[in-house]
N, C-alpha and C positions, 0 to 999 in steps of 0.2 A: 415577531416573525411567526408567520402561521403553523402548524402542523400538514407535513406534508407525508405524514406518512400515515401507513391503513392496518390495522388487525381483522383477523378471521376467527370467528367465533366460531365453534364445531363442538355442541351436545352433542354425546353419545349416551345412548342406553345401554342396548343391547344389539347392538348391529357388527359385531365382529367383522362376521361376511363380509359386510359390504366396505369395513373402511379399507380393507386393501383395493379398492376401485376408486374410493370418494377421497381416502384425503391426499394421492397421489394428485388426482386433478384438482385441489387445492394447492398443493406446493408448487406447480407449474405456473400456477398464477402470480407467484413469487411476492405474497404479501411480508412485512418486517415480520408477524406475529403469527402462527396461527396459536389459539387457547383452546383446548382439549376441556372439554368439560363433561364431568364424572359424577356421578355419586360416588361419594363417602364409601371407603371398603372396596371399591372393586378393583377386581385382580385382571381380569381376563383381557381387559382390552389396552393397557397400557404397555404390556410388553410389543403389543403386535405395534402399535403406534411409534412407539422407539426405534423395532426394525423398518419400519418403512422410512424415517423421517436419517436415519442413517444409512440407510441403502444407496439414499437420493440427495445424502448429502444435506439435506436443509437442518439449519440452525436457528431455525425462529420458534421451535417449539414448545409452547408451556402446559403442564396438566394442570388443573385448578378440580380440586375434591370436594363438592358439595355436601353438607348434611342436608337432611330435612328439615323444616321448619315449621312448625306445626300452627303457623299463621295462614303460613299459606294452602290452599285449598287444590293450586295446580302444582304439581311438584314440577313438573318437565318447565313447567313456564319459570317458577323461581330460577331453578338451574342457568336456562337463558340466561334472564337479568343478570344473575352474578357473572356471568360470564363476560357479558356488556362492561359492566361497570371495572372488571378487573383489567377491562384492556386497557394498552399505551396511548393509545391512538381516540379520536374521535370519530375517522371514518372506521365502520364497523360494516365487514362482509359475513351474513350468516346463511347457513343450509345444513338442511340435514344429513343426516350419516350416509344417507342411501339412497343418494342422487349422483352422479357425475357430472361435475362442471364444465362448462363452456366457458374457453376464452374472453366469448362478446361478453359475459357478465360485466368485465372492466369500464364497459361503457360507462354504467353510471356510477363510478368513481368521482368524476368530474362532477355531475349535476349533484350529488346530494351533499346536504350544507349548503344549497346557495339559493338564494331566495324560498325559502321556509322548505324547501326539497326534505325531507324527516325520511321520506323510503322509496327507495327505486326498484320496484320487483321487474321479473322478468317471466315469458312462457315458458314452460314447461312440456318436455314430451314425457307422453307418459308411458308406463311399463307394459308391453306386449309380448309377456307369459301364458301361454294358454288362449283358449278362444275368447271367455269371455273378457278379458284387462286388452286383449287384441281389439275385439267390439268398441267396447269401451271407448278407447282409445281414437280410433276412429270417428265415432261420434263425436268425442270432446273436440277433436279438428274441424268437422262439419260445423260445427255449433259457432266455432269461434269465427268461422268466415263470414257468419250471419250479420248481416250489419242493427247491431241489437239498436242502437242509435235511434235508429231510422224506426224501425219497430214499438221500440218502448219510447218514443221519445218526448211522453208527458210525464213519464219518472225518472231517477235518477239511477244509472246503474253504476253498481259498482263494478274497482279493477280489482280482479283477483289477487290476492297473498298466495303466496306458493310453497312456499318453505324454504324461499332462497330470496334474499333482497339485502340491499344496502343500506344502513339505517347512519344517522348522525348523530351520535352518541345527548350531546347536549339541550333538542330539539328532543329527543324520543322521552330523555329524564324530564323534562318541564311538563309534557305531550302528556306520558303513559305512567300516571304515580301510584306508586308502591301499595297507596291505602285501596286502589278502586283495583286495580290487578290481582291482588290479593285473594279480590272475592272470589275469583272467578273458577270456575273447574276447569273449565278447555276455553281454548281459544282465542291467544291472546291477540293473533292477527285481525279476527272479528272484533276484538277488542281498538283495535288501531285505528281502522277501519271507520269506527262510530265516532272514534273520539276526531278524526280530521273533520267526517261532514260536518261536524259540531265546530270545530276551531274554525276562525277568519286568515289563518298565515300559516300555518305546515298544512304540508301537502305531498302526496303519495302520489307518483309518477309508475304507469305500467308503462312495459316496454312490448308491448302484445306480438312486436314482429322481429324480436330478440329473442331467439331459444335459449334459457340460460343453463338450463342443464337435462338429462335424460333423467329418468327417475329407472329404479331396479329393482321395485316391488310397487303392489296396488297402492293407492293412497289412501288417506284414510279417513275420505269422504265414503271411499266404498266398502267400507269395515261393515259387517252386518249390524254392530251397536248402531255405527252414525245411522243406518241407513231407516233401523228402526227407529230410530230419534227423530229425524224427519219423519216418518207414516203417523209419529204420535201427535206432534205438530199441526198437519194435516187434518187427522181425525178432531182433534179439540177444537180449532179455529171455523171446521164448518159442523160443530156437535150441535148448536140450537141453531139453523141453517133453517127455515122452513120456506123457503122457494123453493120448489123443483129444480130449477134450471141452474142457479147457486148451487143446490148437491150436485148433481150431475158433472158440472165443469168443476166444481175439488172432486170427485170421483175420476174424472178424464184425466185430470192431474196428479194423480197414483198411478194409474194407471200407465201415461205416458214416462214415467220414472222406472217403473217394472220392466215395461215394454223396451223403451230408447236405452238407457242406464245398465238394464240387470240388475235392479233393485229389487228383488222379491221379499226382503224385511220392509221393505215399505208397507208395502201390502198388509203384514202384522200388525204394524203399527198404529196405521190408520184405522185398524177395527179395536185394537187396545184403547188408541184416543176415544173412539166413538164410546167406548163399554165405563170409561174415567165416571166418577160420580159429578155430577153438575159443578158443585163448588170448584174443583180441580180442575173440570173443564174450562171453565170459565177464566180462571187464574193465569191458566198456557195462552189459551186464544188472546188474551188482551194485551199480551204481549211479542214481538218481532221473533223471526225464527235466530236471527241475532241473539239475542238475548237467550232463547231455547238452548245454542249453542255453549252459550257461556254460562249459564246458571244452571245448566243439567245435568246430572251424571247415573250411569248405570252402576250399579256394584252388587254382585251375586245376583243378577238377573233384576232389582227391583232398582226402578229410576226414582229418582232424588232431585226435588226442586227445591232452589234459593233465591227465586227472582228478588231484586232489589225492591 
């Protein structure tokens, strides 16, 4: 007899705020499980999670306390996994703290588990605070009408990860193992992502005309670290560059990120990559901005490479 039922996996950090918004429109969606997942010690967010989940009556509620692990390199991403692994269920609905769900998410309930289906994301609106996440915003909607297809259509594009998607618990543990996740500092959905183009049979299903949820702050594509992390990216891959016309269009290409985006860490970055000593340059360039994402990280202002 199969499993017919679903769990809802919900990291928390530090988003107090927002879970009186986010895990209400989780419990509407009326999963058997949602798992509450914490670090180890904390105090602040568990009482507020009790009052809501008894306000509303819902009874599926577990908290699950993470340590650190000093294996692992991404802490926010261990915390996931365990959270994955501790549920009932196979099918597994995840998002972050500080988005609010959409009913249509349900859709891919049905499709994931079944013929190699491993994740069912969905779009995303994003947060219009202020002028620029307003901008922003509107671009990301321009952008997404563009039929990239047609456009890029001697590459392969990827579907976006969003921080909301349906995963099937037994396809993701085969898929995503512990020793290669491990390594990584950010990014486990970049993570995902590589490892499907790579497999013959899971597969990652975007749902582009599915809004699954509103999002209630910027994301954190446009944090000033990520944004510096790409302009370094940038700067290293065209640093020994000597056509004209090759600088020029990676120059257009900051440029149009500054400009479209409101990325102005870009712009740092890309003159930081340019300034890197050769050897380091060379080491980033030869490598995917994928990888940039996942083997990078900032800490006290000085970035940190561990490409494989």
């Amino acid at each position: 007899m199969g499993d017919d039922g679903w769990s809802i996996v919900l990291p928390v950090k530090d988003e107090v705020q927002y879970l009186r918004l986010s895990l209400p429109s989780a419990i509407r969606l009326d999963p058997d499980e949602i798992i509450l997942v914490l670090d180890e010690g904390e105090t602040l967010i568990t009482p507020v999670a009790k009052e809501i989940v008894e306000r509303l009556n819902y009874h599926g509620l577990r908290i699950l306390y993470v340590a650190r692990n000093p294996v692992w390199r991404f802490h926010q991403g261990y915390v996931r996994r365990q959270g994955y692994l501790a549920a009932k269920h196979e099918k597994i609905f995840t998002f972050d703290a500080d988005t609010i769900l959409s009913p249509q998410v349900m859709i891919g309930r049905d499709m994931v588990g079944t013929d190699g289906i491993t994740f069912v994301t969905f779009r995303k609106k994003l947060a219009v605070v202020g002028f620029v996440q307003t901008f922003r915003s509107l671009v990301y909607d321009a952008r997404r009408r563009i039929p990239q297809r047609r456009i890029l259509s001697a590459s392969k594009v990827r579907q976006p990860f969003i921080g909301i998607y349906w995963l099937f618990l037994p396809y993701y543990v085969d898929l995503i193992r512990e020793e290669v996740v491990s390594k990584i500092y950010n990014g486990e959905d970049t993570l995902a992502q590589q490892l499907i183009e790579e497999h013959a049979y899971y597969k990652h299903i975007h749902l582009d005309n599915v809004l699954g949820c509103v999002s209630l702050r910027h994301e954190n594509e446009d944090t000033s670290w990520r944004q510096e992390q790409l302009g370094i990216y940038l700067g290293c891959t065209g640093h020994f560059n000597t056509n004209p016309l090759a600088k020029s269009l990676n120059f257009l290409k900051v440029f149009l990120y500054v400009a479209t985006k409101v990325y102005p860490h870009v712009l740092r970055g890309f003159f930081m990559g340019r300034s890197y000593p050769r050897e380091l340059a060379e080491k980033i360039g030869k490598h995917t901005y994928a990888d940039m994402i996942m083997y990078s990280k900032r800490n006290e202002g000085v970035w940190h490479y561990a490409f494989p």
